[in-house]
Backbone as a printed PyTorch tensor [residue, N CA C, xyz], in Angstrom:
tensor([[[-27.3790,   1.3310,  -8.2980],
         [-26.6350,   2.4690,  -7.8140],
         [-25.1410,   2.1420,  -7.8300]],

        [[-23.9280,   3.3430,  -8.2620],
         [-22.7840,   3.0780,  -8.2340],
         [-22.1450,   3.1160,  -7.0920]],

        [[-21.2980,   2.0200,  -6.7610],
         [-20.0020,   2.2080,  -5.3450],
         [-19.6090,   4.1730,  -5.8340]],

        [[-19.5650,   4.5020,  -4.7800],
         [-18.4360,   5.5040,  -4.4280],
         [-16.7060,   5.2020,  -4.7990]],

        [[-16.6680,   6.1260,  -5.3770],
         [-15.0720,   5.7830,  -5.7950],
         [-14.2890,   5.5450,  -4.6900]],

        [[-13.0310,   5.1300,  -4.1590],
         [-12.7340,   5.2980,  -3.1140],
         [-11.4960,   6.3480,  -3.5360]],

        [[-11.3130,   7.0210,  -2.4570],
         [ -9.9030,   8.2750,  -2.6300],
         [ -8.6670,   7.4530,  -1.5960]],

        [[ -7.4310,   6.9580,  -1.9940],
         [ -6.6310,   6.4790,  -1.0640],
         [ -5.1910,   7.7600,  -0.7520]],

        [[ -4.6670,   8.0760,   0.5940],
         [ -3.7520,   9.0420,   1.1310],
         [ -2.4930,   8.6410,   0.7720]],

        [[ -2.0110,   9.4530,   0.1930],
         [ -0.2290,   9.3660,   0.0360],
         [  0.4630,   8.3830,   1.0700]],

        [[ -0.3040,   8.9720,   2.0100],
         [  0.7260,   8.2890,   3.3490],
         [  0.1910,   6.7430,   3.1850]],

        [[ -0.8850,   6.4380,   2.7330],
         [ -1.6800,   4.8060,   2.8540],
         [ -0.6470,   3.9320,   1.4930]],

        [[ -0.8220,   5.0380,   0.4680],
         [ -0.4150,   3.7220,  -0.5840],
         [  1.2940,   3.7580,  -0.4410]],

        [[  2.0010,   5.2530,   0.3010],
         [  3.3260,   4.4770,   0.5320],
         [  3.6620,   3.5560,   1.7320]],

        [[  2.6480,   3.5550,   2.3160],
         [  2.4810,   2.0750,   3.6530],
         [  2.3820,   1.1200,   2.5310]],

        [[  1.9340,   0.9220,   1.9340],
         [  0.9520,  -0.5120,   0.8200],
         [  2.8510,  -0.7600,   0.5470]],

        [[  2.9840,   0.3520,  -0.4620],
         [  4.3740,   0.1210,  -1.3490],
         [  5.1050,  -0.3040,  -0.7300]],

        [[  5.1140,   0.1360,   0.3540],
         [  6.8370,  -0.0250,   0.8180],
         [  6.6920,  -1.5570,   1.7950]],

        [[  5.5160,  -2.1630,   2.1170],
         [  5.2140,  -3.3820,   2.2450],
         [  5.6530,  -4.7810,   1.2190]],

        [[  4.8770,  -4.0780,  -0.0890],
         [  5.1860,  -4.8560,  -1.3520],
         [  6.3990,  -4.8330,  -1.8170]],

        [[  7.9090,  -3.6580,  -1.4020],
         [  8.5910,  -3.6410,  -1.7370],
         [  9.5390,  -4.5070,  -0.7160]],

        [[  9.2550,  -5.0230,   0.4230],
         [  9.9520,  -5.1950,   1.6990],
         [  9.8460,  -7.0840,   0.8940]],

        [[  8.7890,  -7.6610,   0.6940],
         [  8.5400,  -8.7120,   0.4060],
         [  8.2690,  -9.8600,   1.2840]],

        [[  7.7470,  -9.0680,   2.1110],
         [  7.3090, -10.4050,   3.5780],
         [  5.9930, -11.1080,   3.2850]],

        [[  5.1470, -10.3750,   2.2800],
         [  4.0590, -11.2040,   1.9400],
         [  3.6940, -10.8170,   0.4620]],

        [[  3.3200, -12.0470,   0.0280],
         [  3.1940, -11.1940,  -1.5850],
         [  1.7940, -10.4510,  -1.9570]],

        [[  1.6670, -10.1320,  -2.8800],
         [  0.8240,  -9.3810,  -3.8140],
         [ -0.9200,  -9.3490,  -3.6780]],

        [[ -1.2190, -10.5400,  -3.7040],
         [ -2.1160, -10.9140,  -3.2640],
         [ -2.3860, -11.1110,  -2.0720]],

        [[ -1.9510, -11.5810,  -0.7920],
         [ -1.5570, -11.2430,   0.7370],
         [ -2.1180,  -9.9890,   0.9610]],

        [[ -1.3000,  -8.9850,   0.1190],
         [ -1.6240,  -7.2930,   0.7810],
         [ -2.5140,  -7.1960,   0.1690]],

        [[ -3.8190,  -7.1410,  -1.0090],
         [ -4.3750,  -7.2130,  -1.6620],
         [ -5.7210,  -7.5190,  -0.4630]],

        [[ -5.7490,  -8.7330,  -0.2950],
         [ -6.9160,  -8.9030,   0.4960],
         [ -6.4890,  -8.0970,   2.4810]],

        [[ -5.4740,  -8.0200,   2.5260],
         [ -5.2840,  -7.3900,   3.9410],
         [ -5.5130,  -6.0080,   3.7090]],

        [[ -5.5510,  -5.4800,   2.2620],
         [ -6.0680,  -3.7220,   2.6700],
         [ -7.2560,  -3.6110,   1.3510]],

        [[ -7.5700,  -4.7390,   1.2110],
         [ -9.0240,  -4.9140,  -0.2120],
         [ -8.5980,  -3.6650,  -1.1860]],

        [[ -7.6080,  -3.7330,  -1.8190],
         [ -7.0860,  -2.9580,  -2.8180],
         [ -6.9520,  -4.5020,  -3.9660]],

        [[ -6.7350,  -3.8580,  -5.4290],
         [ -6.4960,  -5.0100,  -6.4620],
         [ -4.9640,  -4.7540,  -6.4790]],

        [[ -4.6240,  -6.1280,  -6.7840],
         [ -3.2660,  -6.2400,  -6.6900],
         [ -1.9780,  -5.5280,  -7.9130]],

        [[ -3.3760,  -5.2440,  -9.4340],
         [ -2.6230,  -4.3630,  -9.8820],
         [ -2.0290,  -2.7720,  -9.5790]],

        [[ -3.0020,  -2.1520,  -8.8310],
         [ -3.2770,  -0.9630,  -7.9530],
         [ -1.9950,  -0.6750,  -7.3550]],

        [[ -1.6430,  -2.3760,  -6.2320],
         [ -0.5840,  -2.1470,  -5.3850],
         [  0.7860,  -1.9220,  -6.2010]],

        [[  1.2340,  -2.9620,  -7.6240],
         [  2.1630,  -3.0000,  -8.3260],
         [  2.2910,  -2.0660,  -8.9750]],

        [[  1.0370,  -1.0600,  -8.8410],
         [  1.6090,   0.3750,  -9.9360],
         [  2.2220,   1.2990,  -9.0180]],

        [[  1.4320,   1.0970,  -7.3580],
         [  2.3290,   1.7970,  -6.4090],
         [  3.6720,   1.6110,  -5.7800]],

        [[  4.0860,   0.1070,  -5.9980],
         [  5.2360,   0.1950,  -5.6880],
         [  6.0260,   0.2100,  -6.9700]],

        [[  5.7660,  -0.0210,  -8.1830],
         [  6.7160,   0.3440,  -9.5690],
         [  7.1120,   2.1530,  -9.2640]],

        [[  6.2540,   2.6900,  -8.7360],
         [  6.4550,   4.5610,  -8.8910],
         [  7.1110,   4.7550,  -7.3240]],

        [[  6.9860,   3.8920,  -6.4590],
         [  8.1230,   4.0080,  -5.5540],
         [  9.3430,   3.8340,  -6.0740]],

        [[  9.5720,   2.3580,  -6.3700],
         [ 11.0590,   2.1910,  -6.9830],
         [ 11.7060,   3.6400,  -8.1310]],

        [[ 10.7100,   3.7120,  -8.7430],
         [ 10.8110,   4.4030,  -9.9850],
         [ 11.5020,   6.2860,  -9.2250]],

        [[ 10.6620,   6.5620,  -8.5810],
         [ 10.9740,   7.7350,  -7.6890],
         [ 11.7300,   8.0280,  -6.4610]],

        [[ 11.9590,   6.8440,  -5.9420],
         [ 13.0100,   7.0240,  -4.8060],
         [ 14.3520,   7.4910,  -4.9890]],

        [[ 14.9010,   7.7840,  -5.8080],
         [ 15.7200,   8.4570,  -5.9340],
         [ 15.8220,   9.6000,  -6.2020]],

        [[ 14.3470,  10.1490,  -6.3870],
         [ 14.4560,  11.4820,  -5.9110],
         [ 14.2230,  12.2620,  -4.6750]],

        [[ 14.2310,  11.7100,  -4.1970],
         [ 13.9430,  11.8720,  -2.2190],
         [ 15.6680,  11.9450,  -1.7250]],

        [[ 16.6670,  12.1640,  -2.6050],
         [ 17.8660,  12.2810,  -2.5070],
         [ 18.7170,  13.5820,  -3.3850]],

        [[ 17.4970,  13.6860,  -4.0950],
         [ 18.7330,  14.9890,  -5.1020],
         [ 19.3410,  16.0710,  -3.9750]],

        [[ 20.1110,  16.7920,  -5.0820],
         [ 20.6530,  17.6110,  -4.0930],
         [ 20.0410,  18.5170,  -4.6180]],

        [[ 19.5900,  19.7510,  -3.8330],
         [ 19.1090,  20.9950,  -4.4120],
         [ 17.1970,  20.8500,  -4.0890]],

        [[ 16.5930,  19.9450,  -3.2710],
         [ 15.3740,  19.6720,  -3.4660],
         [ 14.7960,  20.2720,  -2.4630]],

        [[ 15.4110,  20.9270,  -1.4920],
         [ 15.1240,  21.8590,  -0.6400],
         [ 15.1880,  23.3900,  -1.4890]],

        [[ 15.5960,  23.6860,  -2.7340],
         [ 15.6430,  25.0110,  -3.3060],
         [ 14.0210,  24.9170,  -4.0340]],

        [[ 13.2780,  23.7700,  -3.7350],
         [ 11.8670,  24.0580,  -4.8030],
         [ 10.9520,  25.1920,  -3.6380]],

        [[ 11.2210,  24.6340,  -2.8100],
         [ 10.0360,  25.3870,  -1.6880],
         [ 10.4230,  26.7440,  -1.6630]],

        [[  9.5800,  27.3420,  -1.6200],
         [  9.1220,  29.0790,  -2.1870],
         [  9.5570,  29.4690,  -0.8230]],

        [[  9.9220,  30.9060,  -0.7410],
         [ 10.2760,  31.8060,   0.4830],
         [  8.8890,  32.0110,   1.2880]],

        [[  8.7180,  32.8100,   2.1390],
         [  7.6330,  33.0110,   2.8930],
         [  7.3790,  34.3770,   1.9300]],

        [[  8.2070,  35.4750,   1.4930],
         [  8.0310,  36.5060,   0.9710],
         [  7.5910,  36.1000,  -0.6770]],

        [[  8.2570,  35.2410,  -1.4430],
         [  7.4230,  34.7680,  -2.6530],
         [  5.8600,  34.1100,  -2.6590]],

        [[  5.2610,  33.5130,  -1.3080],
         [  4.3570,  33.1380,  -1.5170],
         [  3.2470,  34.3890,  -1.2520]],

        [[  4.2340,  35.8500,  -0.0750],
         [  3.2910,  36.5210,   0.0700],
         [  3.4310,  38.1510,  -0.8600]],

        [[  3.5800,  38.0080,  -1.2620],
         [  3.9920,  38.8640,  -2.2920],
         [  2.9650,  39.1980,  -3.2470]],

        [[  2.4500,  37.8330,  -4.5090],
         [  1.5590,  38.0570,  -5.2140],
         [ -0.3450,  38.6080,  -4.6000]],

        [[  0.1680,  38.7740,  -3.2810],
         [ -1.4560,  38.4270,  -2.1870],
         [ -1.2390,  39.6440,  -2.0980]],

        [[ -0.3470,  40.3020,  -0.9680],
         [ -0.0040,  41.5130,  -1.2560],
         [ -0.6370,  42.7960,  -2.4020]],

        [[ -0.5040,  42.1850,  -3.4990],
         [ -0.7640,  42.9430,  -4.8750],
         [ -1.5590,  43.2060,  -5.2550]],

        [[ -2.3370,  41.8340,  -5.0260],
         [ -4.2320,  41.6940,  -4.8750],
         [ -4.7690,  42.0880,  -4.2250]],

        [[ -4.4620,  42.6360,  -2.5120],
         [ -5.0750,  43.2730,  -1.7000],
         [ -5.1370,  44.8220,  -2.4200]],

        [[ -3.8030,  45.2760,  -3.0380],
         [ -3.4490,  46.6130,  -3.2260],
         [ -4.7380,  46.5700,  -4.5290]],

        [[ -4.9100,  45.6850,  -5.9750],
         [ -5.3370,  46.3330,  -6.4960],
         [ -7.1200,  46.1380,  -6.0790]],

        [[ -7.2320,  45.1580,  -4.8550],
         [ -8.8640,  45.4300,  -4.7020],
         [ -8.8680,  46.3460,  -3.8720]],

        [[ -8.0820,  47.2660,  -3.0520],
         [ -8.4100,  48.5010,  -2.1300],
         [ -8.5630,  49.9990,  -4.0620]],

        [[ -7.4680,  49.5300,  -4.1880],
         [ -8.0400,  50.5080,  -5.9280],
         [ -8.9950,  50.1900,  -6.3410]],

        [[ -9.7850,  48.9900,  -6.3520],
         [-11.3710,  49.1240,  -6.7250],
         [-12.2300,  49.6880,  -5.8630]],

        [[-12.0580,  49.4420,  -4.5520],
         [-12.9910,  49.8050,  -3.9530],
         [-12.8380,  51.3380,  -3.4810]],

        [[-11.9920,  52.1200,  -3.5110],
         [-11.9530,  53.5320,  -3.7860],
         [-12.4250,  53.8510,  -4.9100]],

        [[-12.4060,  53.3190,  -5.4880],
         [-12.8430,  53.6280,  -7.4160],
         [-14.2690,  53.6380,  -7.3870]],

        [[-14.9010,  52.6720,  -6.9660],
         [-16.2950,  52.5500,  -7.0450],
         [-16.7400,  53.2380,  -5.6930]],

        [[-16.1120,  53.6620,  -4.5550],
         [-17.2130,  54.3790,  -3.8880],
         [-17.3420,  55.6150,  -4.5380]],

        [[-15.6930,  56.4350,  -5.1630],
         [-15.8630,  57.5940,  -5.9580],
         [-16.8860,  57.7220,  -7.6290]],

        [[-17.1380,  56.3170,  -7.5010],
         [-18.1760,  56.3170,  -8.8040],
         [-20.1470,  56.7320,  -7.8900]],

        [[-20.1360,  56.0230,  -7.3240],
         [-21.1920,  55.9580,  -6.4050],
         [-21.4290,  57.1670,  -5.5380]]])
């Protein structure tokens, strides 16, 4: 029978990274202290280094959608399933 894959949380592997990036214990250290493989940890902290500088742009607060853009397209969908369902009771 196969292990279960394991699923690890954003918030876990940037704990791991930002451990491996601090350098108080190496690679293997964190490796057996959270039973992850040590290549695992080095791909998570390469895409920390690699991405931390975007946790600084300017303008990265303009990605998040309005409250009215997210409700808008829902809106539309309510409107055209109340047009079906007038449609089909007048079919019926």
């Amino acid at each position: 029978m196969r292990k279960k894959r394991r699923a690890f949380t954003e918030k876990f592997k940037a704990e791991v990274a930002l451990e491996a990036v601090r350098g108080m214990k190496t690679l293997a250290e964190l490796a057996t202290e959270y039973k992850i493989h040590p290549n695992q940890i080095s791909k998570w902290k390469k895409h920390l280094v690699a991405n931390a500088a975007d946790l600084y742009l300017k303008g990265a607060n303009e990605n998040i959608l309005s409250e009215e853009d997210l409700t808008a397209p829902l809106y539309e969908e309510i409107g055209r399933l109340k047009m079906d369902v007038k449609w089909l009771k007048k079919k019926l």
